[in-house]
N, CA, C and O atoms as a printed pandas DataFrame, in Angstrom:
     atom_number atom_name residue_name chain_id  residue_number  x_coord  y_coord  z_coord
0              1         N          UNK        A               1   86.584   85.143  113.012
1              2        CA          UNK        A               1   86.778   86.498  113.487
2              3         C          UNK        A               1   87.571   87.271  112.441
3              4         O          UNK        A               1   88.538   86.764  111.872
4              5         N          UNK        A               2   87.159   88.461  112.209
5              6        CA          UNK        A               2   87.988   88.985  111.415
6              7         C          UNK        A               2   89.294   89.611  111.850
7              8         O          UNK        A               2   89.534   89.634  113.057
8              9         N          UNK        A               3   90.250   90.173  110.909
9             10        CA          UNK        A               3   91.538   90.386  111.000
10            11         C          UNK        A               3   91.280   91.961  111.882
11            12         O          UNK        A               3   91.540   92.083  113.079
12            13         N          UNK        A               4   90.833   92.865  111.178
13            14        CA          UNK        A               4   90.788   94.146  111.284
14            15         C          UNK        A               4   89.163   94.323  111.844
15            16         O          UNK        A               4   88.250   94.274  111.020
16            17         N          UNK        A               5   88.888   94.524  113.242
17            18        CA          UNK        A               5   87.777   94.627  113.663
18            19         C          UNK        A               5   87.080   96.334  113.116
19            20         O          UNK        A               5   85.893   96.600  112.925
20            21         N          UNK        A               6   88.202   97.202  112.981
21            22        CA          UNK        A               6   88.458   98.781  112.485
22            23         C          UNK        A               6   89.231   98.919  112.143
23            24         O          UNK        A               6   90.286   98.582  112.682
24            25         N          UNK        A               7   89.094   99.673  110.712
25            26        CA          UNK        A               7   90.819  100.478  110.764
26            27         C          UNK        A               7   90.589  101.997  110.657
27            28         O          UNK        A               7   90.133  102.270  109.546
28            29         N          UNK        A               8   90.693  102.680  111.158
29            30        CA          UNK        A               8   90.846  104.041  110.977
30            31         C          UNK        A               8   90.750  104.399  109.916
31            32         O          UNK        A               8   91.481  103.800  109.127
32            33         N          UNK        A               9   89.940  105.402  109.379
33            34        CA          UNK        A               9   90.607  106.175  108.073
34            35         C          UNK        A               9   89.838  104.865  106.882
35            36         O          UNK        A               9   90.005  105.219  105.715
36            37         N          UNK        A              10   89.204  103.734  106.991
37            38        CA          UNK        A              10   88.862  103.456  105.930
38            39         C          UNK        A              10   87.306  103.862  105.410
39            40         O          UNK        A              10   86.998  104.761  106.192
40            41         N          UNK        A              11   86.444  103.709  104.714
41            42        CA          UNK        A              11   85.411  104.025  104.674
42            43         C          UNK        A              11   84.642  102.932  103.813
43            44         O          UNK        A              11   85.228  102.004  103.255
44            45         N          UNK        A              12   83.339  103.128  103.764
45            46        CA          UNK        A              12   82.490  102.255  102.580
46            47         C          UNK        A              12   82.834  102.222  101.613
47            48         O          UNK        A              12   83.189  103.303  101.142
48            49         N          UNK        A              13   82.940  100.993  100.743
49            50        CA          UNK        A              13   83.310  102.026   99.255
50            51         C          UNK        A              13   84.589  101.844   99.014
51            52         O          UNK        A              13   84.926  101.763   97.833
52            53         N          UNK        A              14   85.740  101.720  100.202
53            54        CA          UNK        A              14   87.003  102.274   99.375
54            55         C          UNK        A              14   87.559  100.628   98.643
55            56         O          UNK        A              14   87.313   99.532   99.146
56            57         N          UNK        A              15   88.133  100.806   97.703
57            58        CA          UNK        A              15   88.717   99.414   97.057
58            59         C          UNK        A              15   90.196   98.987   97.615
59            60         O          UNK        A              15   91.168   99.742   97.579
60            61         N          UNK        A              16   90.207   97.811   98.076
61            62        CA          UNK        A              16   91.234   97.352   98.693
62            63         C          UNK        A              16   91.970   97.014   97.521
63            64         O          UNK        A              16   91.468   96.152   96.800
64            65         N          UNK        A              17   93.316   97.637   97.102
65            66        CA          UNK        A              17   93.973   97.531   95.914
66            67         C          UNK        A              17   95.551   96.582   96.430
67            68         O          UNK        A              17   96.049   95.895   95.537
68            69         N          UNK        A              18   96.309   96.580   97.914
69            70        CA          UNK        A              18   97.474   96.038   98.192
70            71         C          UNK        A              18   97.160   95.655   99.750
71            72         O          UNK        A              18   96.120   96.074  100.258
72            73         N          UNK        A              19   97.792   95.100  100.270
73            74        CA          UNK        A              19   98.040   94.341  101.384
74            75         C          UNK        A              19   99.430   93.975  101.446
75            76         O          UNK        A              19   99.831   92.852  101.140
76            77         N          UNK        A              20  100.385   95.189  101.955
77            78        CA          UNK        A              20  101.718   95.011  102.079
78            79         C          UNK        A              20  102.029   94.854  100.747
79            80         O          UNK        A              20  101.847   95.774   99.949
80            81         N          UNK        A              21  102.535   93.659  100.383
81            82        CA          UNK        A              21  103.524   93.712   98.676
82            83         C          UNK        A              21  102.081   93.073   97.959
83            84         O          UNK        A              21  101.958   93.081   96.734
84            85         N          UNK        A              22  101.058   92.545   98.824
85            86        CA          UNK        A              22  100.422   91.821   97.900
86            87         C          UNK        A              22   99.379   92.514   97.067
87            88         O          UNK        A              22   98.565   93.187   97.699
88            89         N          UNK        A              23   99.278   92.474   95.936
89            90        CA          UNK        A              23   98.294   93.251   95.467
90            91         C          UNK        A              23   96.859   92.065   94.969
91            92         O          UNK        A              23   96.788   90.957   94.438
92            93         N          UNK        A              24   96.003   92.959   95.446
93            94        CA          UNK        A              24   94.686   92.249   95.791
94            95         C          UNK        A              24   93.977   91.845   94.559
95            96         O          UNK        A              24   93.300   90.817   94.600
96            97         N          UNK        A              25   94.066   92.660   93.262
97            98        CA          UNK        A              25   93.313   92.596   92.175
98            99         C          UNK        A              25   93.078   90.900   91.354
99           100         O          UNK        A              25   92.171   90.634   90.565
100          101         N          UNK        A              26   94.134   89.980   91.807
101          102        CA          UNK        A              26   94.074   88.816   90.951
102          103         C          UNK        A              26   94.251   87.558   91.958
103          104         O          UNK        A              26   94.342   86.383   91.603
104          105         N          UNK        A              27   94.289   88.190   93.683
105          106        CA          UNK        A              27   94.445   87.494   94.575
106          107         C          UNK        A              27   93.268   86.357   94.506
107          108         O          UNK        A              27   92.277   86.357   93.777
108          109         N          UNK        A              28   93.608   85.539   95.329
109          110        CA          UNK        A              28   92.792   84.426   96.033
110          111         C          UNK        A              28   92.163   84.814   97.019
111          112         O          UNK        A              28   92.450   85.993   97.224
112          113         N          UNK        A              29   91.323   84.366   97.869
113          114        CA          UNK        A              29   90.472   85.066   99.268
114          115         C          UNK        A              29   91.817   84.370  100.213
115          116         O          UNK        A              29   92.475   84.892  101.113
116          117         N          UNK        A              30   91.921   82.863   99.547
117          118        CA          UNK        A              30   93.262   82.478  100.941
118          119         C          UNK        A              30   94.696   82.791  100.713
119          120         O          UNK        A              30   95.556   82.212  101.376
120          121         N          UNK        A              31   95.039   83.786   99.697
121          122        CA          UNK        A              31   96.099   84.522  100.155
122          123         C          UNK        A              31   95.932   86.298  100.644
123          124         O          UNK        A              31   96.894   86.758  101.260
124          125         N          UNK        A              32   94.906   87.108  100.406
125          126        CA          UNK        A              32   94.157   87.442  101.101
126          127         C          UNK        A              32   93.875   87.760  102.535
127          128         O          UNK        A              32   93.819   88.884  103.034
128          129         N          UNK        A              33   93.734   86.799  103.026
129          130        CA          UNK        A              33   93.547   85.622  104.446
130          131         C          UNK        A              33   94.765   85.808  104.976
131          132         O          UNK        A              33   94.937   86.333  106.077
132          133         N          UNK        A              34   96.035   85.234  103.945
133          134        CA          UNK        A              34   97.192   84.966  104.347
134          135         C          UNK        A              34   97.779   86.369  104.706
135          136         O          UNK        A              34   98.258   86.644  105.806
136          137         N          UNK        A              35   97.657   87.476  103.328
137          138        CA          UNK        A              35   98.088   88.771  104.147
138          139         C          UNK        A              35   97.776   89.426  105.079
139          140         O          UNK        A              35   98.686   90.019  105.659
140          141         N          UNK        A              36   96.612   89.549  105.498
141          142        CA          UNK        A              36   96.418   89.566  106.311
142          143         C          UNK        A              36   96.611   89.591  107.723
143          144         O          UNK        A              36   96.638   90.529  108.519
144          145         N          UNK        A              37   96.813   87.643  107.944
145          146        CA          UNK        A              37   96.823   87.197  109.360
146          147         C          UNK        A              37   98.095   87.943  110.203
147          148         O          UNK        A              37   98.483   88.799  109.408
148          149         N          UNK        A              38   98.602   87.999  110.941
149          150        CA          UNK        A              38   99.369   88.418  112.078
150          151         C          UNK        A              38   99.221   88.152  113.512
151          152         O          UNK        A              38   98.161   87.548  113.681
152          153         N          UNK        A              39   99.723   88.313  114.402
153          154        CA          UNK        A              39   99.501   88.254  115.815
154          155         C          UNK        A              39   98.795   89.472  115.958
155          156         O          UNK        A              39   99.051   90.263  115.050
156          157         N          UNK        A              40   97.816   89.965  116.985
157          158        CA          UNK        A              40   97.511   90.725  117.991
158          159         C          UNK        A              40   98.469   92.304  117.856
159          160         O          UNK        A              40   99.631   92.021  118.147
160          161         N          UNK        A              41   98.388   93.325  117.629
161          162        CA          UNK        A              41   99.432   93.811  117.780
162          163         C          UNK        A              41  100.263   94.787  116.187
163          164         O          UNK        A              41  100.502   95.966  115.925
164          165         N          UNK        A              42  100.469   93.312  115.416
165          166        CA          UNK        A              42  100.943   93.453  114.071
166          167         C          UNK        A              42  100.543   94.616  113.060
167          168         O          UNK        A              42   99.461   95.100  113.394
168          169         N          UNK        A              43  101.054   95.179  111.987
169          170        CA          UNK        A              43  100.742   95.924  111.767
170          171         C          UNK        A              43  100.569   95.989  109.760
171          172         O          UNK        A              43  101.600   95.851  109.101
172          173         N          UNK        A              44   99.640   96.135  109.266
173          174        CA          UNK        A              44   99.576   95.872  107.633
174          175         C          UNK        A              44   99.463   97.212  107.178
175          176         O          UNK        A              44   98.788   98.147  107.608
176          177         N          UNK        A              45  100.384   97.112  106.066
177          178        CA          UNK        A              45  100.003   98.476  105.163
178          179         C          UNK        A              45   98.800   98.512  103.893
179          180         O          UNK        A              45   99.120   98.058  102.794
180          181         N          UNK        A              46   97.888   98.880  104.033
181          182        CA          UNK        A              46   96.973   98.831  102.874
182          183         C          UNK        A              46   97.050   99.864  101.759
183          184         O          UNK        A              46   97.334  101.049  101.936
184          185         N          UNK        A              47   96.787   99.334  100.676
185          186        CA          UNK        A              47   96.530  100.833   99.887
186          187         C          UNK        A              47   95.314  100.569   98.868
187          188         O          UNK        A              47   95.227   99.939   97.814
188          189         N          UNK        A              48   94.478  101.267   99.583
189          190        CA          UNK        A              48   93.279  101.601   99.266
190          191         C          UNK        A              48   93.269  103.078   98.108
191          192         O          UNK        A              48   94.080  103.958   97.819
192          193         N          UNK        A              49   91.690  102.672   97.648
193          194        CA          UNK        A              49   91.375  103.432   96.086
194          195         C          UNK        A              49   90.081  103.913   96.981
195          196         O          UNK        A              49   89.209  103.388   97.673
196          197         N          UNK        A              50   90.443  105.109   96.590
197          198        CA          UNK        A              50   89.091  106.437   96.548
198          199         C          UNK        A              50   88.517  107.500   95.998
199          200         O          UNK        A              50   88.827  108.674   96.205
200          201         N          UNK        A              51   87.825  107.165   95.418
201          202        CA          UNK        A              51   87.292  108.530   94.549
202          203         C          UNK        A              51   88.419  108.354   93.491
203          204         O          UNK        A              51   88.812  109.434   93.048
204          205         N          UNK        A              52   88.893  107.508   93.097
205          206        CA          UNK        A              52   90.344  107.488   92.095
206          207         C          UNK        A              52   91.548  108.324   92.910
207          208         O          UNK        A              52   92.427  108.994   92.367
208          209         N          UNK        A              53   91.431  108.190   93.844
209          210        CA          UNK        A              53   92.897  108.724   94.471
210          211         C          UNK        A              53   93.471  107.213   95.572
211          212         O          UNK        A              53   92.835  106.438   96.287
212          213         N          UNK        A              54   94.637  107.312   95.307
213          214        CA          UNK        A              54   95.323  106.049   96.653
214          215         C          UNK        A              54   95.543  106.718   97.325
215          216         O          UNK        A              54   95.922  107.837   96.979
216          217         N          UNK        A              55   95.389  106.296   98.886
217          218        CA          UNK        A              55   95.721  106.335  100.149
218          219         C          UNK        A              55   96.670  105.163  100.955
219          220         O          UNK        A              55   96.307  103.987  100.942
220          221         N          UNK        A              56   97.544  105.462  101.448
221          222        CA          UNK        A              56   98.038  104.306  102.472
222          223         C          UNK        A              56   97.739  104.406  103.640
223          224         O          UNK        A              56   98.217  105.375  104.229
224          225         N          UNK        A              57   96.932  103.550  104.344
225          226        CA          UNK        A              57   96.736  103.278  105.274
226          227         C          UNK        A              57   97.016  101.927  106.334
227          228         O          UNK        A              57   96.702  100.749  106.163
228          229         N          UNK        A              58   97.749  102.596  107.517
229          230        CA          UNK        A              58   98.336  101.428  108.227
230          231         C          UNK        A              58   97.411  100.706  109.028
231          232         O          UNK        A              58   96.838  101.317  109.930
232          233         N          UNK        A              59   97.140   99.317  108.814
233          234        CA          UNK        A              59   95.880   98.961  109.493
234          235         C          UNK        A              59   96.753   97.995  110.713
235          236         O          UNK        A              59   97.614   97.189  110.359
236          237         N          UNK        A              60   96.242   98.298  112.770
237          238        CA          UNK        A              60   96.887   97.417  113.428
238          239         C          UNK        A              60   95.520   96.082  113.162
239          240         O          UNK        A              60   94.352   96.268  112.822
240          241         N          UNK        A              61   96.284   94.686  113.492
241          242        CA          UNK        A              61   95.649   93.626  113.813
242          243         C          UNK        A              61   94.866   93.708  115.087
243          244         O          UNK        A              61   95.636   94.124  115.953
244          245         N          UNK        A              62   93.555   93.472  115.631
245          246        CA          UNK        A              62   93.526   93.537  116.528
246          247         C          UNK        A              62   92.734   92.185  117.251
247          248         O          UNK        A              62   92.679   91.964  118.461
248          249         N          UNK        A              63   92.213   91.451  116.286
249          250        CA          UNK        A              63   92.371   90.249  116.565
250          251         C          UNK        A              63   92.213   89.338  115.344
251          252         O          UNK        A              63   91.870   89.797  114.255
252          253         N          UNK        A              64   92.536   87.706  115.593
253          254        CA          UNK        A              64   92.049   87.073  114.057
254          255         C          UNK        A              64   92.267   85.864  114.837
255          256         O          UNK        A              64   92.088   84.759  114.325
């Protein structure tokens, strides 16, 4: 099951660049995974690439 069934505000396309402190570019899929996971509830900060502009977007867990 995935982590983020939706997150608001993301779109096709956009490049997942951080996951809280972790930055995604040289990651592993299982740390990744690891930023990710949370309880139900929890809440991740992403910062996504668009059109060459960053956005932060707060993604809740809603299941995993």
């Amino acid at each position: 099951m995935c982590a983020f069934t939706s997150v608001q505000n993301v779109r096709p396309g956009d490049k997942l660049l951080r996951i809280d402190a972790l930055e995604t570019r040289h990651a592993s899929w299982g740390g990744i995974y690891a930023a990710l996971h949370s309880k139900p509830g929890g809440v991740r900060h992403l910062l996504l690439e668009r059109n060459g502009i960053q956005l932060k977007v707060p993604a809740t867990v809603t299941a995993f």
